[in-house]
C-alpha positions as CSV (number, residue, x, y, z in Angstrom):
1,X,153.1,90.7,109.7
2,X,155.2,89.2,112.5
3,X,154.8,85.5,113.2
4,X,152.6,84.9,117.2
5,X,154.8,83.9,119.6
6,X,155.6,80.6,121.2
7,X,154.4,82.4,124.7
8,X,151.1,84.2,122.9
9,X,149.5,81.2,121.8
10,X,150.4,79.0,125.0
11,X,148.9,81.8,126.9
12,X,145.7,81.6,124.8
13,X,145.3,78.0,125.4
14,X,146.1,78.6,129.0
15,X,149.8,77.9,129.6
16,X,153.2,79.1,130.1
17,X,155.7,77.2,128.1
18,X,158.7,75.7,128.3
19,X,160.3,76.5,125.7
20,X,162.0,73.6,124.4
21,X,163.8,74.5,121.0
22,X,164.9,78.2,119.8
23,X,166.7,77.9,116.2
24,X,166.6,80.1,113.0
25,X,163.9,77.8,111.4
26,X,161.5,77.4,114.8
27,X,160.7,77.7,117.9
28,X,159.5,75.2,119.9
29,X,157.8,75.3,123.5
30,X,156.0,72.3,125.8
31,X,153.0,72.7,127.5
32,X,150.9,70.2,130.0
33,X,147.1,70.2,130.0
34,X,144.9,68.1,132.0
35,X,147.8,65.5,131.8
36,X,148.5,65.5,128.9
37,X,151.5,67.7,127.1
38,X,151.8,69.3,124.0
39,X,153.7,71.2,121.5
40,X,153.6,75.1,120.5
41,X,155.8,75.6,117.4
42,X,156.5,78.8,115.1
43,X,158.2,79.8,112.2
44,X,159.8,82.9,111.0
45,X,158.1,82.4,107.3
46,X,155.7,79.6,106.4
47,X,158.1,77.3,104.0
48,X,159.2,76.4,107.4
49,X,156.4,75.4,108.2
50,X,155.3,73.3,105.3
51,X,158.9,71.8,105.5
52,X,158.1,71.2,109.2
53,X,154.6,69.2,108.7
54,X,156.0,67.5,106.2
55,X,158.7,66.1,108.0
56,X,155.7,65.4,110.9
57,X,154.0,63.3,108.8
58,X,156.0,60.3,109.5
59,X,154.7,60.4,112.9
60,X,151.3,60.6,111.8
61,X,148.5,62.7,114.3
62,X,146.4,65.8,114.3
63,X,147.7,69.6,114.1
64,X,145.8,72.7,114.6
65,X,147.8,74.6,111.9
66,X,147.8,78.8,111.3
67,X,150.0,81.1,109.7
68,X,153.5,80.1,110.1
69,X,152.9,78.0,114.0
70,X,151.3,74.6,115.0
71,X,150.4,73.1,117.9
72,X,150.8,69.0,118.4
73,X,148.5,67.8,120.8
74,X,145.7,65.2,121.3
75,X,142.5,66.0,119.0
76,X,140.3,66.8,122.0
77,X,143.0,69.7,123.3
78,X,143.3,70.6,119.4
79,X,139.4,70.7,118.9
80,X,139.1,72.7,122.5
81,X,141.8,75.1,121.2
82,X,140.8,75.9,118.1
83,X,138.3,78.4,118.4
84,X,140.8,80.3,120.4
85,X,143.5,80.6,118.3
86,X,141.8,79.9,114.8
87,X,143.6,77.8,112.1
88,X,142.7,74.8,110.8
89,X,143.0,71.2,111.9
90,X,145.3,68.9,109.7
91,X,145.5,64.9,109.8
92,X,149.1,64.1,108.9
93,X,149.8,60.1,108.4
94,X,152.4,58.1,106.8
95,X,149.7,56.0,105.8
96,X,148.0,58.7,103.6
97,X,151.2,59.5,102.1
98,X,152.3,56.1,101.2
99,X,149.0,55.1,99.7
100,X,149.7,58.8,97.5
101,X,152.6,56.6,95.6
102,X,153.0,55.1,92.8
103,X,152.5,51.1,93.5
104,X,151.8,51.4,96.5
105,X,149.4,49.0,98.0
């Protein structure tokens, strides 16, 4: 099964991107909604995907997460989107991840 397309889920959420990264591992377009912009990103295979979030988790925030793309936006957007384009809705922190180690307080 082929991955959706940057330009397939924009269009379901009611954009057209820009698309703002193309590389072997992702591709990456920007959208603006009501003022507020946000991120369409897909993967050829999901370990990119997983590698991807977990690198996102530094920065913390809400993802609407499917099979191999994610979109970054505010939790409203991602709660509006979501019974459009399915997935599920993942809280990524560096504060739930530090408080996963050992001695950490």
């Amino acid at each position: 099964m082929a991955p959706a397309k940057v330009e397939v889920i924009a269009g379901l959420t009611g954009c057209t991107a820009s698309i703002r990264i193309e590389a072997a591992e992702l591709r990456q377009g920007v959208c603006q909604a009501e003022g507020a912009g946000y991120l369409t990103t897909t993967f050829p295979e999901e370990r990119h995907k997983e590698t991807w979030l977990d690198a996102a988790a530094i920065y913390g925030g809400r993802y609407l997460v499917g099979s191999r793309w994610a979109v970054s936006a505010q939790p409203e957007l991602l709660t509006r989107f979501q019974p459009k384009l399915g997935g599920e809705i993942r809280e990524l922190g560096a504060a739930a991840a530090s408080s996963a180690a050992p001695g950490a307080s």
